[in-house]
C-alpha positions as CSV (number, residue, x, y, z in Angstrom):
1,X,0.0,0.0,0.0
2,X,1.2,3.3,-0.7
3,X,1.7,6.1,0.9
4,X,-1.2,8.1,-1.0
5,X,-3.5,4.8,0.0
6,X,-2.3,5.1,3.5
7,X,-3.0,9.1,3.6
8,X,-6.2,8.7,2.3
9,X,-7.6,6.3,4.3
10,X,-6.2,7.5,7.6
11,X,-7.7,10.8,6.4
12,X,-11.5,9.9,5.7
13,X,-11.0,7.6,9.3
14,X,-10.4,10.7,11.2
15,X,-13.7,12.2,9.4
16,X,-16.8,11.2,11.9
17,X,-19.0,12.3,8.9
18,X,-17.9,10.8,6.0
19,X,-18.2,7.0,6.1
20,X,-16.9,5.0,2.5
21,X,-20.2,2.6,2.9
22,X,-22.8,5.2,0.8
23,X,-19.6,6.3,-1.7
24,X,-19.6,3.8,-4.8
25,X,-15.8,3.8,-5.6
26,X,-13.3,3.9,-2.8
27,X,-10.5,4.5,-3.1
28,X,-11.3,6.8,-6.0
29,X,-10.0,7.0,-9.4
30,X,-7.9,10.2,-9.0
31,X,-5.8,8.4,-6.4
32,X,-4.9,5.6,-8.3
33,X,-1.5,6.4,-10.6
34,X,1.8,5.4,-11.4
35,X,4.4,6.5,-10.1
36,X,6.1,7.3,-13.5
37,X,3.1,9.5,-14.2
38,X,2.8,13.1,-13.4
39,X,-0.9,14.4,-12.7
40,X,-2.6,17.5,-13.6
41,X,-3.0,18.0,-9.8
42,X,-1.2,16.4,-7.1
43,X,-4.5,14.5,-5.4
44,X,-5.4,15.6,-2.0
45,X,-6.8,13.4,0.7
46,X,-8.4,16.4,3.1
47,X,-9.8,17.9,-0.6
48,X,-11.1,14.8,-1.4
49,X,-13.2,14.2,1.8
50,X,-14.2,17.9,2.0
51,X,-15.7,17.3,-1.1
52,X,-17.4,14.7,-0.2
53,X,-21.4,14.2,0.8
54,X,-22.1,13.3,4.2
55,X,-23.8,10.3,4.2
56,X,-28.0,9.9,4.6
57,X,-27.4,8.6,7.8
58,X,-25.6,11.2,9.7
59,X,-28.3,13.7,7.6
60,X,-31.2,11.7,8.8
61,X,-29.8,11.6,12.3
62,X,-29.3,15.4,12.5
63,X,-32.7,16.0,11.0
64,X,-34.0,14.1,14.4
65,X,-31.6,15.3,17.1
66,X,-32.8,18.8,16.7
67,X,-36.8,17.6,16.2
68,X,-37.5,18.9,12.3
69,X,-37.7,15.5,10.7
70,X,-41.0,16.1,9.5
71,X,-39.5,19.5,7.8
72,X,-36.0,18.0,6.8
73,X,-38.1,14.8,5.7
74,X,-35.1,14.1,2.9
75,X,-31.2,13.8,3.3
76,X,-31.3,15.6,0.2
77,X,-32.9,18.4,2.0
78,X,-30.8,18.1,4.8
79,X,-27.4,18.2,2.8
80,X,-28.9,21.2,0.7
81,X,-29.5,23.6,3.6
82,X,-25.5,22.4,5.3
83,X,-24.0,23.1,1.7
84,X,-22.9,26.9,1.6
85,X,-22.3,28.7,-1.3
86,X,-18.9,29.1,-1.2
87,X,-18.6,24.7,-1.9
88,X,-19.7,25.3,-5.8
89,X,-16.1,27.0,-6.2
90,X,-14.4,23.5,-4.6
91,X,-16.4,21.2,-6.6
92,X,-16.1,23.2,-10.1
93,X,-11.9,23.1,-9.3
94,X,-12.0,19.3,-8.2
95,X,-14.9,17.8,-9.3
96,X,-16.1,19.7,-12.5
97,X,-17.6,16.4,-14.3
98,X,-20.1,16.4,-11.0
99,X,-23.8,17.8,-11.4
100,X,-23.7,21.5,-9.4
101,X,-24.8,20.8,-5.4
102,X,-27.4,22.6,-4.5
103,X,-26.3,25.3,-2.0
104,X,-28.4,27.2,0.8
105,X,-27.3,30.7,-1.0
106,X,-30.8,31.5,-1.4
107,X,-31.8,30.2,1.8
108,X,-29.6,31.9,4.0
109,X,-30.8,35.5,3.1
110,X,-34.4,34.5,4.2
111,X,-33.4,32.9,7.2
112,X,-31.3,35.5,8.4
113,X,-34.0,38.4,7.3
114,X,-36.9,36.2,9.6
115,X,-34.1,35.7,12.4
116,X,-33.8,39.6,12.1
117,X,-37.5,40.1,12.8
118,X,-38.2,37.8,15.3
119,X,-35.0,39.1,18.1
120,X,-35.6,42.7,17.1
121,X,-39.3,42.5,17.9
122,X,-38.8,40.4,20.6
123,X,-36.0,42.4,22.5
124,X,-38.1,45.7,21.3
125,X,-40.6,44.8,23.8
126,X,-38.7,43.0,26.5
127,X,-36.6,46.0,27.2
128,X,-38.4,48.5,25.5
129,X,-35.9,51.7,27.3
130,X,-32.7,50.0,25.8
131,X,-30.4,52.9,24.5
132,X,-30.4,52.4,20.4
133,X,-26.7,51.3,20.4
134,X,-27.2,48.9,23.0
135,X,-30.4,47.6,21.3
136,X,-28.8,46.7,18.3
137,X,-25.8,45.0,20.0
138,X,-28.4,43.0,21.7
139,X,-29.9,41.3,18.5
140,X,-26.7,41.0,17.1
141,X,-25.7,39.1,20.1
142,X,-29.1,36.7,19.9
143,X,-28.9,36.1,16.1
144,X,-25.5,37.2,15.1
145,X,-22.9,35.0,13.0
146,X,-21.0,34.1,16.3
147,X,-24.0,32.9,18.0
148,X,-25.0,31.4,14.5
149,X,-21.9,29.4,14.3
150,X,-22.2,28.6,18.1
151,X,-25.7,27.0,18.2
152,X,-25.1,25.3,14.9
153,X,-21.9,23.4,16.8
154,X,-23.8,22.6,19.6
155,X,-26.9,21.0,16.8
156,X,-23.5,19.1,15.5
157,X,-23.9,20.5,12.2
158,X,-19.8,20.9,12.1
159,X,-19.2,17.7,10.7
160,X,-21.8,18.0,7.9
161,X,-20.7,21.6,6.5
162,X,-19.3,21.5,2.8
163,X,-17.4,24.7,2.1
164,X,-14.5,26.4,0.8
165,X,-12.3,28.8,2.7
166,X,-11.4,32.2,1.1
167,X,-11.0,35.7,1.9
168,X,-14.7,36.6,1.8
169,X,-15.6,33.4,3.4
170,X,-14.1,32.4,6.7
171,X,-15.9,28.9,8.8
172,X,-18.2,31.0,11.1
173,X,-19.6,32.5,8.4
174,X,-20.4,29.1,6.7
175,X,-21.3,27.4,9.8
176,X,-23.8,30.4,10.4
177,X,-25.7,30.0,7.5
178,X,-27.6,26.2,8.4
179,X,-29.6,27.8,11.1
180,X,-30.2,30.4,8.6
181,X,-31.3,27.7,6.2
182,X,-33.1,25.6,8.5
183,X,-34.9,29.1,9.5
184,X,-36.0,29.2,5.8
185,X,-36.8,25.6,5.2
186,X,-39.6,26.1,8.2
187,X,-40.8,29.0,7.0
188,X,-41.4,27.7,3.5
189,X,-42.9,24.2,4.2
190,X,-44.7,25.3,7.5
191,X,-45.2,28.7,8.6
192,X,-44.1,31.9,10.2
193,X,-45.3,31.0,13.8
194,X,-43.3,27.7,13.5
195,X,-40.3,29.5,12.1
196,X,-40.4,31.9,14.9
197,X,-40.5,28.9,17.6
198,X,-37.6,27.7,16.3
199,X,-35.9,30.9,17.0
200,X,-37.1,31.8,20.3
201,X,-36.1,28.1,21.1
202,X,-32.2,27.4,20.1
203,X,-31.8,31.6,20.1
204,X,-33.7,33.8,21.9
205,X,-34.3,31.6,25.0
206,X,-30.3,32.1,25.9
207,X,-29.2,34.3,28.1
208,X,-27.5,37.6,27.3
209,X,-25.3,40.3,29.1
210,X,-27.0,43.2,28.2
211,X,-25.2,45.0,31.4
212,X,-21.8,44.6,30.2
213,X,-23.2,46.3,26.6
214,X,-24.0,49.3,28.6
215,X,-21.4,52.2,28.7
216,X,-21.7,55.6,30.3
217,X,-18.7,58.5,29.8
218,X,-21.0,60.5,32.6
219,X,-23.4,59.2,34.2
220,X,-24.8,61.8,36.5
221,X,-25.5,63.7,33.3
222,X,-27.5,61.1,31.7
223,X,-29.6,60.3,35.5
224,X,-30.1,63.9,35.4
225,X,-31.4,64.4,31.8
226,X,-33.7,61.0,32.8
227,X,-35.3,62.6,35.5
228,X,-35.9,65.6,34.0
229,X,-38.1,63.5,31.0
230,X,-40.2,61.7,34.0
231,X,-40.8,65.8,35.3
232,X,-39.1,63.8,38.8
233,X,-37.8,65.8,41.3
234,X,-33.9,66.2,40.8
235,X,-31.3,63.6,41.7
236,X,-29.5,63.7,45.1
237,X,-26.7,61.9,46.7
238,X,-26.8,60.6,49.9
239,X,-23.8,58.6,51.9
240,X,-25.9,55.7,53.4
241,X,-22.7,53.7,55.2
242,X,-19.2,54.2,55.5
243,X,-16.0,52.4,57.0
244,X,-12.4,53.1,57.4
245,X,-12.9,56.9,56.2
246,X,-9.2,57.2,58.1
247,X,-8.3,54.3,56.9
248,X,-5.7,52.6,53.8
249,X,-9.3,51.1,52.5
250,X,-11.9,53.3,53.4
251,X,-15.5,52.0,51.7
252,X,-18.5,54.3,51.0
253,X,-21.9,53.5,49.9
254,X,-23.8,56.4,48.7
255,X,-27.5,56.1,47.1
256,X,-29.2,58.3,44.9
257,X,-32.6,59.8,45.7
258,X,-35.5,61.7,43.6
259,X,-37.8,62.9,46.5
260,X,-38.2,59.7,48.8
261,X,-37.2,57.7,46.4
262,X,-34.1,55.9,46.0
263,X,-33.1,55.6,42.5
264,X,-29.6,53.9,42.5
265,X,-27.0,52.6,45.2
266,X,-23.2,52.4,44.5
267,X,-20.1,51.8,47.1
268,X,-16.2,52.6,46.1
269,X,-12.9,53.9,47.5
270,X,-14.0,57.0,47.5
271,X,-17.1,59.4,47.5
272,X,-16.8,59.9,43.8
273,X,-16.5,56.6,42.6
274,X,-19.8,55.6,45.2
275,X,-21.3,58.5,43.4
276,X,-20.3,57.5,39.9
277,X,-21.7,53.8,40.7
278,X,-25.2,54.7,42.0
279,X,-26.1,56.7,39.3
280,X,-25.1,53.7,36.6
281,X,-27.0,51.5,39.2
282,X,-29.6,53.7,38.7
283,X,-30.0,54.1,35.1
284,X,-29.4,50.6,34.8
285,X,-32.5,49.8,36.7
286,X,-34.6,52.0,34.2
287,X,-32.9,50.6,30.9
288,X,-33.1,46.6,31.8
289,X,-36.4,47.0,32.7
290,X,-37.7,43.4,31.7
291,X,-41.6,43.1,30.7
292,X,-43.1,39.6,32.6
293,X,-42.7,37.3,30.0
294,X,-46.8,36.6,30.4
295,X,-47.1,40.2,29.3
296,X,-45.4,39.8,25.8
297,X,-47.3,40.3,22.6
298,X,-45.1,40.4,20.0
299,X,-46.6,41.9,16.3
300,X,-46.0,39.0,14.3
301,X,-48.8,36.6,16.2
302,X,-51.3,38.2,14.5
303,X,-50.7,36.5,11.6
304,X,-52.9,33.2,11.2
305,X,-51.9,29.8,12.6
306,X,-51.4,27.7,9.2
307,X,-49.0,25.8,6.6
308,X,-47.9,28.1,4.4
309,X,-46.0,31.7,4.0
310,X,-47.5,34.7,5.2
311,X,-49.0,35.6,1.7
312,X,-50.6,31.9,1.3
313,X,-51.6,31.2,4.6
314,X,-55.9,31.4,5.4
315,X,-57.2,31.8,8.5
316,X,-58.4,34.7,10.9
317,X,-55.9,36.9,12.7
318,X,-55.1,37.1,15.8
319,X,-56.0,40.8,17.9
320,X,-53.0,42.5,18.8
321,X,-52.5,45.6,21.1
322,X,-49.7,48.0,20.5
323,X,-47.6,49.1,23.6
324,X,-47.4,52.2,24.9
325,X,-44.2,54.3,23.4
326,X,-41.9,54.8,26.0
327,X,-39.5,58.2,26.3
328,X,-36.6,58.5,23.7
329,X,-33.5,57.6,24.3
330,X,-31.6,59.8,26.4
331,X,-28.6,61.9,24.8
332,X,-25.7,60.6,27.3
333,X,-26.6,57.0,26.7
334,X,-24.3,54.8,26.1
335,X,-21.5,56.5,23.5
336,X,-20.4,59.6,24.8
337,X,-21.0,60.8,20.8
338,X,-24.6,62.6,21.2
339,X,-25.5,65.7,19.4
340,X,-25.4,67.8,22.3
341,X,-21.9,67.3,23.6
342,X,-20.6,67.5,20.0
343,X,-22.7,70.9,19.5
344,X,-20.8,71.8,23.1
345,X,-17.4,71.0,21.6
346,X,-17.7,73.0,18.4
């Protein structure tokens, strides 16, 4: 056996989704040469498998371990929405006697346009007094490519991506777009509500740091021009507890009050820094206000429970009542790049 033989076989063992049972030559042709013989290309055992379908089983298997085998009711379909783009390039270079794979390159812009909808409605009214910055960030963090690539690791899509690296195209990216696909696939063969339960199931159930996302260049500033929309009475600090004040580390906890009520509460080193913390603690408190969860309405269940897209689908709509609008987002948010400190500076 040769070393090519050797190569290739310890290379498609070391693949867990490509198994030589479903593949009708093995080795293949392009392997097999003499050694007097010089080929076009050298042959490549990683190209080779990359190229490579997975087999229906693995396909059939994902289908069920993330519960859409009644949507991905083919391998075919399966291997269609885990094929980006990019793998048409690969196959035309190494394979260009093969019929063109279907890719998900029209099902990835669909899936990531519903995706789109459904975390920026559903973040729009879960924290409806998110600063616009920090809103965006937010849905970006529920249905970004990084999360896109993460969730489609943890399906164990990994081993059944077929792509092809360039400089456009990197393997989150690729990765990212089968729950785009899958996204699509449901919305085409079932509906919008059942595209949108897939969503809020692998996406926007996790858990996100929206605190972290929140940065204030002056905070006191922003408190201030907060109270002054809700016609409250004027913030004021107070120094609540204190310890070691003659001390190497003194602590100082200072709250901040509008009227009777206490707004924020921060400690620190000093008076300043307590200061500085109660008034984040305080505007925090205002823009991470969460709506119960049993008091979500979110616009797109109004449209009707049925198989079919949105233009297709009969059926009587469901009632719908519009939030109130909250205030606008205050100037000092989260940038320290408003309008009025720029107008200030020129």
């Amino acid at each position: 056996m040769g070393h090519v033989h050797k190569r290739l076989i310890s290379t498609a063992a070391k693949t867990a989704s490509l198994s030589t049972a479903h593949l009708p030559k093995f080795p293949p042709k392009e392997s097999l040469f003499k050694h007097r013989e010089i080929p076009k290309l050298p042959f490549s055992p990683e190209t080779w498998a990359s190229t490579q379908p997975a087999p229906p089983s693995a396909l059939t298997a994902f289908a069920h371990r993330i519960g859409l085998a009644s949507v991905l009711s083919t391998p075919e379909l399966v291997l269609q929405a885990c094929t980006h783009s990019s793998f048409t390039t690969l196959q035309r270079q190494f394979a260009p006697h093969d019929p063109i794979a279907d890719t998900n390159a029209h099902l990835t812009p669909l899936g990531n346009s519903l995706m789109g909808l459904f975390a920026t409605e559903f973040v729009q009214v879960a924290y409806p007094y998110l600063p616009t910055r920090v809103f965006k960030a937010a849905v970006t963090a529920h249905v970004g490519t990084q999360t896109c690539a993460a969730v489609a690791q943890e399906m164990g899509a990994a081993p059944l991506l077929r792509w092809h690296r360039s400089s456009e195209v990197n393997h989150s990216d690729a990765l990212a777009s089968i729950p785009r696909s899958i996204t699509a696939l449901i919305y085409q063969k079932r509906s919008l509500p059942s595209a949108r339960q897939f969503v809020h199931s692998y996406f926007l159930s996790r858990e996100v740091d929206l605190r972290s996302m929140i940065k204030f260049r002056d905070p006191k500033k922003a408190l201030l021009e907060m109270v002054d929309k809700f016609e409250r009475e004027r913030p004021k600090s107070r120094l609540l507890k204190e310890t070691g004040r003659f001390s190497n580390s003194p602590v100082f906890v200072v709250g901040i009050f509008s009227g009777a009520d206490q707004l924020g509460e921060g400690f620190g080193s000093s008076l300043k820094m307590a200061e500085y913390r109660a008034a984040e603690d305080a505007l925090h408190r205002v823009y991470l206000t969460r709506t119960p969860n049993h008091l979500i309405q979110l616009p797109t269940s109004t449209f009707p429970v049925g198989v079919g897209s949105v233009f297709n689908t009969e059926g009587q709509e469901n009632a719908y009542t519009a939030p109130e609008l909250v205030m606008s987002e205050i100037t000092y948010a989260s940038s320290g790049k408003s309008s009025v400190l720029g107008s200030r500076r020129r």
